[in-house]
PDB file of N, CA, C and O in Angstrom:
ATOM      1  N   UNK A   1     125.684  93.293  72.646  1.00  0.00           N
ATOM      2  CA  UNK A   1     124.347  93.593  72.176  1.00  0.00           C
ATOM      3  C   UNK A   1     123.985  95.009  72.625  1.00  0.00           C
ATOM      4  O   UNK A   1     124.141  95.467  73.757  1.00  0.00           O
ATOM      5  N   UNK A   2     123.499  95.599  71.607  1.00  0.00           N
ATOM      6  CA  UNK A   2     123.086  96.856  72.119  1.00  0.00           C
ATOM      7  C   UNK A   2     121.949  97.336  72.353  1.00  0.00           C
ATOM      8  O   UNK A   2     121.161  97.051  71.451  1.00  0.00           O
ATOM      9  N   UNK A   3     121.330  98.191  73.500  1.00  0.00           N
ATOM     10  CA  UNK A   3     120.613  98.235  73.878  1.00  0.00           C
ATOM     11  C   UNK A   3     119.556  99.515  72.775  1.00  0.00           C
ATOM     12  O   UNK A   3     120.141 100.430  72.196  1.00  0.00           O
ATOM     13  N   UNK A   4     118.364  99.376  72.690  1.00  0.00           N
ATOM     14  CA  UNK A   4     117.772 100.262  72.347  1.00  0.00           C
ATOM     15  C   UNK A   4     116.845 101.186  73.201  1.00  0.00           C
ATOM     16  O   UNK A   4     116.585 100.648  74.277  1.00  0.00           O
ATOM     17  N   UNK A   5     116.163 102.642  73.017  1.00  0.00           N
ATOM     18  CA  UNK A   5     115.534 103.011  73.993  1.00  0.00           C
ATOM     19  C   UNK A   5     113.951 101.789  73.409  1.00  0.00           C
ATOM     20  O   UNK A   5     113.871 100.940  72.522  1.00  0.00           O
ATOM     21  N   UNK A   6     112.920 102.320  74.473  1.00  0.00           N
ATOM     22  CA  UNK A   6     111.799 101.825  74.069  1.00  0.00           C
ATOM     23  C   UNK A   6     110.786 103.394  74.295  1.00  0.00           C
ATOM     24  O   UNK A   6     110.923 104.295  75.123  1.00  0.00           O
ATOM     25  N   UNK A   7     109.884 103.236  73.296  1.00  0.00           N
ATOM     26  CA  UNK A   7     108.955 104.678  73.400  1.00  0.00           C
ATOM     27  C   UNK A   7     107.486 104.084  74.456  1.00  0.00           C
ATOM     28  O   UNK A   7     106.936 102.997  74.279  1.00  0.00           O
ATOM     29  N   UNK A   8     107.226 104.750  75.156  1.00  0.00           N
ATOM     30  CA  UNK A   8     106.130 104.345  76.269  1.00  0.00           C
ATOM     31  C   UNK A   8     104.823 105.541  75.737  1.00  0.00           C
ATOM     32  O   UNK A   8     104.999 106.701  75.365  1.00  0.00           O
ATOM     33  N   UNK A   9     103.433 104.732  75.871  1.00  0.00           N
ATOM     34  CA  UNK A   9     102.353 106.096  75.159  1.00  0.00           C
ATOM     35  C   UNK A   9     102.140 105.653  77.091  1.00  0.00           C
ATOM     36  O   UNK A   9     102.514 104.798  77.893  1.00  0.00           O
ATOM     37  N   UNK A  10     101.173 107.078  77.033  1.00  0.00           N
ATOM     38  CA  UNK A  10     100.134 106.960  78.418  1.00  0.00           C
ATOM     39  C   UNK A  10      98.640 107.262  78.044  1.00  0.00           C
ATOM     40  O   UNK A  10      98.161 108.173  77.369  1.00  0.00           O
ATOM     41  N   UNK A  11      98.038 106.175  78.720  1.00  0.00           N
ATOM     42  CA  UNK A  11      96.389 106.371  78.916  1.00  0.00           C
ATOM     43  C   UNK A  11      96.082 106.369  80.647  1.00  0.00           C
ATOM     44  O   UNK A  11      96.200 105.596  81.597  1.00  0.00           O
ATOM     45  N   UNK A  12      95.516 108.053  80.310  1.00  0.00           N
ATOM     46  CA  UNK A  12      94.892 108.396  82.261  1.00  0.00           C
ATOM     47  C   UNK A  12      93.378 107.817  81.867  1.00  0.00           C
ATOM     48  O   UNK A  12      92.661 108.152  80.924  1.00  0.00           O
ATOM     49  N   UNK A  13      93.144 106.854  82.892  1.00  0.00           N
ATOM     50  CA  UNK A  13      91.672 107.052  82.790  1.00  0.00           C
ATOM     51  C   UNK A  13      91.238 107.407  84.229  1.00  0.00           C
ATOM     52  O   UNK A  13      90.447 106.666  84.811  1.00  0.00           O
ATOM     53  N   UNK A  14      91.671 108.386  84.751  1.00  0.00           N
ATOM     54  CA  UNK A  14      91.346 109.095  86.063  1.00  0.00           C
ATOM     55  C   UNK A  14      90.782 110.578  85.498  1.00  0.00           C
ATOM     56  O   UNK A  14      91.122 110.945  84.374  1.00  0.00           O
ATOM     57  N   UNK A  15      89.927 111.389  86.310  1.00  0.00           N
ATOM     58  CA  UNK A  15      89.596 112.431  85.414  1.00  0.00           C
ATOM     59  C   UNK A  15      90.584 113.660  86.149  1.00  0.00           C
ATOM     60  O   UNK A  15      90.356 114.835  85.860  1.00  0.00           O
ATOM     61  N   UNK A  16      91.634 113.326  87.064  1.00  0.00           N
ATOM     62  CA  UNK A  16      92.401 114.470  87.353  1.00  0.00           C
ATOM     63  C   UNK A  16      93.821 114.785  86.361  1.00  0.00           C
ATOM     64  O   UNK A  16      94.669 115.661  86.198  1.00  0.00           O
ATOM     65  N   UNK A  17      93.570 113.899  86.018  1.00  0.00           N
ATOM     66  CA  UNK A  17      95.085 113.678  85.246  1.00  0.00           C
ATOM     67  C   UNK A  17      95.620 115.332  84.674  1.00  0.00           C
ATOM     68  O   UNK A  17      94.918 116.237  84.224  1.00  0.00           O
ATOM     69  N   UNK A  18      96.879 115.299  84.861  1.00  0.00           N
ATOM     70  CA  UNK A  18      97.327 116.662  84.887  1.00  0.00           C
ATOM     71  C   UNK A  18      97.418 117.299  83.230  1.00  0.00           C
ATOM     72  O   UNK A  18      97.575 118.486  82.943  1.00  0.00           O
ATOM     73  N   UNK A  19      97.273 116.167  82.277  1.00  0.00           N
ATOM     74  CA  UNK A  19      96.984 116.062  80.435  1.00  0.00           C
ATOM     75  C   UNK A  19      95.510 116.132  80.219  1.00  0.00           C
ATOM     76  O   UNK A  19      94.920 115.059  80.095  1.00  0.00           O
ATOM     77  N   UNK A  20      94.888 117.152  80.161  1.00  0.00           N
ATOM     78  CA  UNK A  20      93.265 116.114  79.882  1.00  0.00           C
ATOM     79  C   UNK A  20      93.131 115.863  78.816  1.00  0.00           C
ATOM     80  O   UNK A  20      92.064 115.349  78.480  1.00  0.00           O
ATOM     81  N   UNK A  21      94.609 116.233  77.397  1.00  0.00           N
ATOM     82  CA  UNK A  21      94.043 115.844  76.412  1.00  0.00           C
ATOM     83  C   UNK A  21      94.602 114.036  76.499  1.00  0.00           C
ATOM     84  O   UNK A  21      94.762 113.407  75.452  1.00  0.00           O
ATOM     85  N   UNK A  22      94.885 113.286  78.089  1.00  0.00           N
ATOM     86  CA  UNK A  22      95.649 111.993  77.541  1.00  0.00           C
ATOM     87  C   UNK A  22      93.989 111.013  78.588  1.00  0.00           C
ATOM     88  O   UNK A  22      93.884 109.809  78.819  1.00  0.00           O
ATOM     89  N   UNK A  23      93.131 112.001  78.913  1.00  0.00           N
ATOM     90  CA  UNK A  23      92.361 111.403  79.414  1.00  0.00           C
ATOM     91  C   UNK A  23      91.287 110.565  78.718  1.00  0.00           C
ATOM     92  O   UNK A  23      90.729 110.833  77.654  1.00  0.00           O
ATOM     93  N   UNK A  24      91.087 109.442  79.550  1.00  0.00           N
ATOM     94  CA  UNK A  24      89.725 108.700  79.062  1.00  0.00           C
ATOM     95  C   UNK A  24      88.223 108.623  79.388  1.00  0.00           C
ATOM     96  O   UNK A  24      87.910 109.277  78.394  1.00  0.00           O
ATOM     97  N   UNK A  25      87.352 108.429  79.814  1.00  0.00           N
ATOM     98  CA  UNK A  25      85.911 108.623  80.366  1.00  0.00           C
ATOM     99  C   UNK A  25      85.885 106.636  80.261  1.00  0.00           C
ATOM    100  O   UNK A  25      86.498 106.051  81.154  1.00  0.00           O
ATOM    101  N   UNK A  26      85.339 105.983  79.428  1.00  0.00           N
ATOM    102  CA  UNK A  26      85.462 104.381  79.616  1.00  0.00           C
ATOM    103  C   UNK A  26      86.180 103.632  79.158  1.00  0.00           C
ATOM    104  O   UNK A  26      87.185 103.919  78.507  1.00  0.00           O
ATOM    105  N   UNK A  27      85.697 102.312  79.479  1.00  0.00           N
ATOM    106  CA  UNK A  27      86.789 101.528  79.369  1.00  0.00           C
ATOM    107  C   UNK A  27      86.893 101.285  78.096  1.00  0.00           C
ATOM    108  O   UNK A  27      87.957 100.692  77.919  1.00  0.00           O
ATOM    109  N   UNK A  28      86.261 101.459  76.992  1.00  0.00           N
ATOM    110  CA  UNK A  28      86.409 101.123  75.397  1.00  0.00           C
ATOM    111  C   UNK A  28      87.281 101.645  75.006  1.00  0.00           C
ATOM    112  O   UNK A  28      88.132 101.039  74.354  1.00  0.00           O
ATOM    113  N   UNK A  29      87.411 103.649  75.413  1.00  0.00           N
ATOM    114  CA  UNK A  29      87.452 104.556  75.073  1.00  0.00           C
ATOM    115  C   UNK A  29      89.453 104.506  74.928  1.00  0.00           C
ATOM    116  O   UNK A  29      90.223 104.801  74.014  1.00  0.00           O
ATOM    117  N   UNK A  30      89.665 103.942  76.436  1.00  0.00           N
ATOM    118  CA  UNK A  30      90.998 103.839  77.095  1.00  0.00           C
ATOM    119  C   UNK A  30      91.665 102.519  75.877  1.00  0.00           C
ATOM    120  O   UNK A  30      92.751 102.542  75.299  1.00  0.00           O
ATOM    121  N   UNK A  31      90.554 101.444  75.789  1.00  0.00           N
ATOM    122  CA  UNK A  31      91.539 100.665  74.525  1.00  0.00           C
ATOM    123  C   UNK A  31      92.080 101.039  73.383  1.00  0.00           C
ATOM    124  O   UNK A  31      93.229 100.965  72.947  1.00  0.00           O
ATOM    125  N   UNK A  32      90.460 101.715  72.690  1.00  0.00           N
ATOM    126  CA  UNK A  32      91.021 102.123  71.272  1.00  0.00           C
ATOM    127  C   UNK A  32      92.332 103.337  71.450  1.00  0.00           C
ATOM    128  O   UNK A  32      93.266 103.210  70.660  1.00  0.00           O
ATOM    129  N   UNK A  33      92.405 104.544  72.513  1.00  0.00           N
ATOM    130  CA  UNK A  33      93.640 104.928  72.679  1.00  0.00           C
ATOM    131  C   UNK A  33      95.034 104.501  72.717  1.00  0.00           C
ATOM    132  O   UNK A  33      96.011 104.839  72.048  1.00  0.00           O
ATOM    133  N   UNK A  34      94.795 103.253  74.148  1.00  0.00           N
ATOM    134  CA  UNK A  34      96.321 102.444  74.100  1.00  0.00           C
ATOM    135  C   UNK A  34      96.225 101.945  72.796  1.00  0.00           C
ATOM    136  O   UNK A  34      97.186 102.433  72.200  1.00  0.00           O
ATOM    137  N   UNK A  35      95.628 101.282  72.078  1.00  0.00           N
ATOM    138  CA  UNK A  35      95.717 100.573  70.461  1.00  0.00           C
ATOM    139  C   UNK A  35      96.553 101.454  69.625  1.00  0.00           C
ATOM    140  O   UNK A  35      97.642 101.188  69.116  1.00  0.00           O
ATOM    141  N   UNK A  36      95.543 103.069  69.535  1.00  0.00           N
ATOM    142  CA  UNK A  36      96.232 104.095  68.988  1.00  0.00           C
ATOM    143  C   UNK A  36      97.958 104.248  69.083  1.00  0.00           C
ATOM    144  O   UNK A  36      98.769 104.118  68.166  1.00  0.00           O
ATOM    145  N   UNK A  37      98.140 104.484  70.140  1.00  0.00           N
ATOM    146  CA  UNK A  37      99.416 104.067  70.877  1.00  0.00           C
ATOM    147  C   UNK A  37     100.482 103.731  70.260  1.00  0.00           C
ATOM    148  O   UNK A  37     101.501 104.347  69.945  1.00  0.00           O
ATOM    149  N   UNK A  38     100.022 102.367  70.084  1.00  0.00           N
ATOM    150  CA  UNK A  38     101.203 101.192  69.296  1.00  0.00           C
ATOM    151  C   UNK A  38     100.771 101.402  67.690  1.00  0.00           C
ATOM    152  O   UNK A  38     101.419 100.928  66.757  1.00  0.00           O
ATOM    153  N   UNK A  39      99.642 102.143  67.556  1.00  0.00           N
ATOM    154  CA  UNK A  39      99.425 102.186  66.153  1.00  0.00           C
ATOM    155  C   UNK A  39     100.399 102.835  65.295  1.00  0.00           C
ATOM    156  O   UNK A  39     100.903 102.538  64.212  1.00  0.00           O
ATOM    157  N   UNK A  40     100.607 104.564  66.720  1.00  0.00           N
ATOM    158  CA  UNK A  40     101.826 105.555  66.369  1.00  0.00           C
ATOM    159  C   UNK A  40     103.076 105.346  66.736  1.00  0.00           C
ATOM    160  O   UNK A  40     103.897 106.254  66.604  1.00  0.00           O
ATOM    161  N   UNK A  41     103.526 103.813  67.390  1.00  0.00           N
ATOM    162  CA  UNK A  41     105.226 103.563  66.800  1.00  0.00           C
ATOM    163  C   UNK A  41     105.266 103.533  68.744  1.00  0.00           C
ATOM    164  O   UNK A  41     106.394 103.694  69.210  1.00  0.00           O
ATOM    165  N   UNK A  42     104.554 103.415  69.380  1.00  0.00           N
ATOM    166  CA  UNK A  42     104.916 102.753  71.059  1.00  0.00           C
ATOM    167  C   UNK A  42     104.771 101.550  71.196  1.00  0.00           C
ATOM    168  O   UNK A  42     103.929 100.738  70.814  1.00  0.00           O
ATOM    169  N   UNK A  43     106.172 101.483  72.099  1.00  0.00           N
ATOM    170  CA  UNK A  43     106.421  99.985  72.416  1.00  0.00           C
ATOM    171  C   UNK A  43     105.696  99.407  73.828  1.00  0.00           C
ATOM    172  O   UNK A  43     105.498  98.216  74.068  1.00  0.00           O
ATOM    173  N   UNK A  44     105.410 100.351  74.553  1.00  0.00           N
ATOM    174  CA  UNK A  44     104.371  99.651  75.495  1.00  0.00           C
ATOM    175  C   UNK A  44     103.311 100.781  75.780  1.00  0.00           C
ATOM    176  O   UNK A  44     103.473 101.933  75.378  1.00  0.00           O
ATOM    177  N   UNK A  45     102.406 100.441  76.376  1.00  0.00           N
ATOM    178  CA  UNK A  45     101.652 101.668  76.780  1.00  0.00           C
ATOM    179  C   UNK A  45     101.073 101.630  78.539  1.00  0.00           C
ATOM    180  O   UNK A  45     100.361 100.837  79.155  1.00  0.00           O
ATOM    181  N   UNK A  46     101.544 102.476  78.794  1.00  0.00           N
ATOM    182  CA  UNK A  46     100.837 102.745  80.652  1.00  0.00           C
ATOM    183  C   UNK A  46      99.614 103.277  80.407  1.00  0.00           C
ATOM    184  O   UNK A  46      99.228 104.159  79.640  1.00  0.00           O
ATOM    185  N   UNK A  47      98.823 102.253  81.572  1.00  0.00           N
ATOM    186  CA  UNK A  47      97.586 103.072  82.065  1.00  0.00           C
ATOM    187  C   UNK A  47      97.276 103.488  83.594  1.00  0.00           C
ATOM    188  O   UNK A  47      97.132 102.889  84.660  1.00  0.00           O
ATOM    189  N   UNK A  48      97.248 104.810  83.153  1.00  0.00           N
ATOM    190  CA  UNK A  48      97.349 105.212  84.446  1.00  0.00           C
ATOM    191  C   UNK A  48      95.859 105.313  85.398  1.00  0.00           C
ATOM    192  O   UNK A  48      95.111 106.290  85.454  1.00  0.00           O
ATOM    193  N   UNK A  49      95.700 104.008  86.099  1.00  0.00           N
ATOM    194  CA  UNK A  49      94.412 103.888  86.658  1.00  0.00           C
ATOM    195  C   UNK A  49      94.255 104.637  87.881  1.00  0.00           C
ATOM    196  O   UNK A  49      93.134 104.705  88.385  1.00  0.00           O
ATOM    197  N   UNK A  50      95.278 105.226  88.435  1.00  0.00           N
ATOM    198  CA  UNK A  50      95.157 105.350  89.927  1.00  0.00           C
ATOM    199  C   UNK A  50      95.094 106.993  89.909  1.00  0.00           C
ATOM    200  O   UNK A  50      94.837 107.248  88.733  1.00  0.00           O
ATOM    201  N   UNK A  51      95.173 107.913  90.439  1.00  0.00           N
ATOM    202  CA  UNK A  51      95.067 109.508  90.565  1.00  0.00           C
ATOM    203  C   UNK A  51      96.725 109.143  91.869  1.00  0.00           C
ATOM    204  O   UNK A  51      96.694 108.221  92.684  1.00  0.00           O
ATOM    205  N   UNK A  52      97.588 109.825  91.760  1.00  0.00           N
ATOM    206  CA  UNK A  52      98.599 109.813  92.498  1.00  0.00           C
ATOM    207  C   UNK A  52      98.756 111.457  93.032  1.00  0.00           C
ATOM    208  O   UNK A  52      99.789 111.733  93.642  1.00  0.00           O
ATOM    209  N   UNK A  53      97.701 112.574  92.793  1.00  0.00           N
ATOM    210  CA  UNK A  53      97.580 113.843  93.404  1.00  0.00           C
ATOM    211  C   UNK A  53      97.375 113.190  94.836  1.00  0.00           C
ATOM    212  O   UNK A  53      96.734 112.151  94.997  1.00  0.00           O
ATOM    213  N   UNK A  54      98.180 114.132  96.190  1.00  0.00           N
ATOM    214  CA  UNK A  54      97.038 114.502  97.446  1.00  0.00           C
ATOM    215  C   UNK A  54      95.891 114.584  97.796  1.00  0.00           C
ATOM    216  O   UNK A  54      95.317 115.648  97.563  1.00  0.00           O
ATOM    217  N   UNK A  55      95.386 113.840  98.262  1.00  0.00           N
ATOM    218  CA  UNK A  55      94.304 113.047  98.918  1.00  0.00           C
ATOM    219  C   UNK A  55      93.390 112.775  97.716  1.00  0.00           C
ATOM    220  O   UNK A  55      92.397 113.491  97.580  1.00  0.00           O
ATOM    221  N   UNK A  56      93.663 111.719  96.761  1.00  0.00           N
ATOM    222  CA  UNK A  56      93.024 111.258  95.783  1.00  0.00           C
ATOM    223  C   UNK A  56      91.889 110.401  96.424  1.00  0.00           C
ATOM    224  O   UNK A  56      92.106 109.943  97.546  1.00  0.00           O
ATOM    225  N   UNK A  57      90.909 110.190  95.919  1.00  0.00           N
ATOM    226  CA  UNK A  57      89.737 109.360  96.173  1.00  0.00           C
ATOM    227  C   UNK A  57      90.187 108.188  95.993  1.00  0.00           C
ATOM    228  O   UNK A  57      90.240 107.885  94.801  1.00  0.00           O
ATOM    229  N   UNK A  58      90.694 107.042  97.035  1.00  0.00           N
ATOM    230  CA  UNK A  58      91.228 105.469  96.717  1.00  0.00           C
ATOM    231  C   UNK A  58      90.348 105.005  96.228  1.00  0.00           C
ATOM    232  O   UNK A  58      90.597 103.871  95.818  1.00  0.00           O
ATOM    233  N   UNK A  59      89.029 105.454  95.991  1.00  0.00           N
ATOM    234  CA  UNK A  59      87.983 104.527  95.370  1.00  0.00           C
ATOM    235  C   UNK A  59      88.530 104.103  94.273  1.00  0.00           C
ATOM    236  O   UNK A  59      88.239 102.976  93.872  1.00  0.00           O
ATOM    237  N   UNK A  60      89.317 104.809  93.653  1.00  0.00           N
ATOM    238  CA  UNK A  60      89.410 104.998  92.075  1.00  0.00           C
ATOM    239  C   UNK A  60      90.198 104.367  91.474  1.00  0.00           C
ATOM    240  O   UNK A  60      90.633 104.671  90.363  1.00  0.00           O
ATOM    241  N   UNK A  61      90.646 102.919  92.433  1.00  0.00           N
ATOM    242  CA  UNK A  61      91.589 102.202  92.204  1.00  0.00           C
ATOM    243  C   UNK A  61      90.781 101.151  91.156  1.00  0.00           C
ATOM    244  O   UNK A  61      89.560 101.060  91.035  1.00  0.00           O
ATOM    245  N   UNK A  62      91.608 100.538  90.580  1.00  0.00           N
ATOM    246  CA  UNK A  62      91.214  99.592  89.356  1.00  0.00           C
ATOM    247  C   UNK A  62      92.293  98.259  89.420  1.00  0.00           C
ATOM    248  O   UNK A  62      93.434  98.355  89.872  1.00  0.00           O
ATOM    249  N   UNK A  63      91.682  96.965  88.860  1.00  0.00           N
ATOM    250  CA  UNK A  63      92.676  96.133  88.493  1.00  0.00           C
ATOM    251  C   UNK A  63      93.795  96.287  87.794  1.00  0.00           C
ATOM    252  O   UNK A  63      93.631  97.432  87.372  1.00  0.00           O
ATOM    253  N   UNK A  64      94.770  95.948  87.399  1.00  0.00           N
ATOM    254  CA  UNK A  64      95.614  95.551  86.613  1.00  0.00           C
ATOM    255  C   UNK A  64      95.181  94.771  85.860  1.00  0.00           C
ATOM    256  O   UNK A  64      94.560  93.795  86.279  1.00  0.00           O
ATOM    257  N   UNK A  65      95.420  95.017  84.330  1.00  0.00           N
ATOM    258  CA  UNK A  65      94.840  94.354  83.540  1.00  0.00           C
ATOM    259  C   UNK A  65      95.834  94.293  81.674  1.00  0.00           C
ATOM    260  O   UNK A  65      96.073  95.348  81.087  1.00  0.00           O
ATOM    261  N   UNK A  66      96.107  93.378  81.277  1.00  0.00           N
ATOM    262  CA  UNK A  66      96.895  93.506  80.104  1.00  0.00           C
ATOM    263  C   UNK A  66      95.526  93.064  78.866  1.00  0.00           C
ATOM    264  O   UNK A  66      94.820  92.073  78.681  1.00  0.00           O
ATOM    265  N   UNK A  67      95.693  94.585  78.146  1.00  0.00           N
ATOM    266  CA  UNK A  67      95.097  94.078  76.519  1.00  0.00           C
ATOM    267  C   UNK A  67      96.087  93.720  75.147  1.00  0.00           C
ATOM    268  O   UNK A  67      96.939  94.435  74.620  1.00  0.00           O
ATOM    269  N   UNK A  68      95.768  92.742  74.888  1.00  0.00           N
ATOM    270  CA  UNK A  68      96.443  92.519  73.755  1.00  0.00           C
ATOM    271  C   UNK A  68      95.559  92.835  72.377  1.00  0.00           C
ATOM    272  O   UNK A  68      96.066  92.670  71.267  1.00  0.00           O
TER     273      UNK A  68
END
């Protein structure tokens, strides 16, 4: 069986994110994007809730959460 690649989209909803054109402001905002996503041919989509820069604000942590 052969393996295929898989295409991954990203949604930052942190406002440091090093893309600001992959950034979000709310939580609606971040769905209809990931939606977008799979709309344009991705097989999963990351959201990147956390800021992973030097000395990020931990506030800014979020659940894990799957939309279908």
């Amino acid at each position: 069986m052969a393996l295929s690649p898989a295409v991954m989209g990203i949604v930052n909803v942190t406002p440091d994110s090093f893309f600001p054109a992959s950034r979000t402001v709310t939580a609606d905002e971040a769905i209809v994007r990931g939606r977008d996503h799979f709309s344009w041919g991705a097989d999963i989509v990351d959201v990147g809730g956390e800021s992973t820069r030097p000395h990020a604000d931990p506030s800014m942590r979020t659940k894990n959460s799957v939309v279908s």
